[in-house]
Residue, then its C-alpha position, 0 to 999 in steps of 0.5 A: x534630344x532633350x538636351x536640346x529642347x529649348x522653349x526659348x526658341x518657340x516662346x515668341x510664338x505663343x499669343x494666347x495670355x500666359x502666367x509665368x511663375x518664376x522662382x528667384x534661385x532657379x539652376x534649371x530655368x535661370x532668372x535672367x532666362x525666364x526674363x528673356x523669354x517672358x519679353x517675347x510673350x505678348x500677354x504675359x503676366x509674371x509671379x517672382x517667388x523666392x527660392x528653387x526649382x522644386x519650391x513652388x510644390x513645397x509648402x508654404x509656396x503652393x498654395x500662393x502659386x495655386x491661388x496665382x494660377x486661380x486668378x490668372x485663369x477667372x481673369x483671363x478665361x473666366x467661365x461665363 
């Protein structure tokens, strides 16, 4: 069944902010793609990043995308 999973499908239903990181030569989740399904999130907020699918866990990138993260949440969710 995984062949067949598609948050595309269901992305339309989320309403709750949501951070899309999205990298600029991605082959498994395609720009465009990413794009397409962050215009059906109602509260989206969106990081472009250069380079692959894996590059947000390699150096220099994840401590950019964790400190994206890190904002995301104190401005979404802050803790009182």
């Amino acid at each position: 069944m995984i062949g067949f999973y598609s948050p595309a499908r269901t992305v339309g239903n989320v309403s709750c902010p949501a951070l899309l990181q999205v990298m600029s030569n991605d082959a498994a989740t395609p720009t465009n793609v990413a794009f397409k399904a962050a215009g059906k999130v109602q509260r989206a907020t969106i990081h472009i990043h250069e380079g692959g699918h894996f590059n947000p866990y390699v150096e220099p990138l994840p401590s950019v995308t964790i400190e994206e993260q890190l904002a995301f949440l104190r401005k979404e969710a802050p803790v009182k």
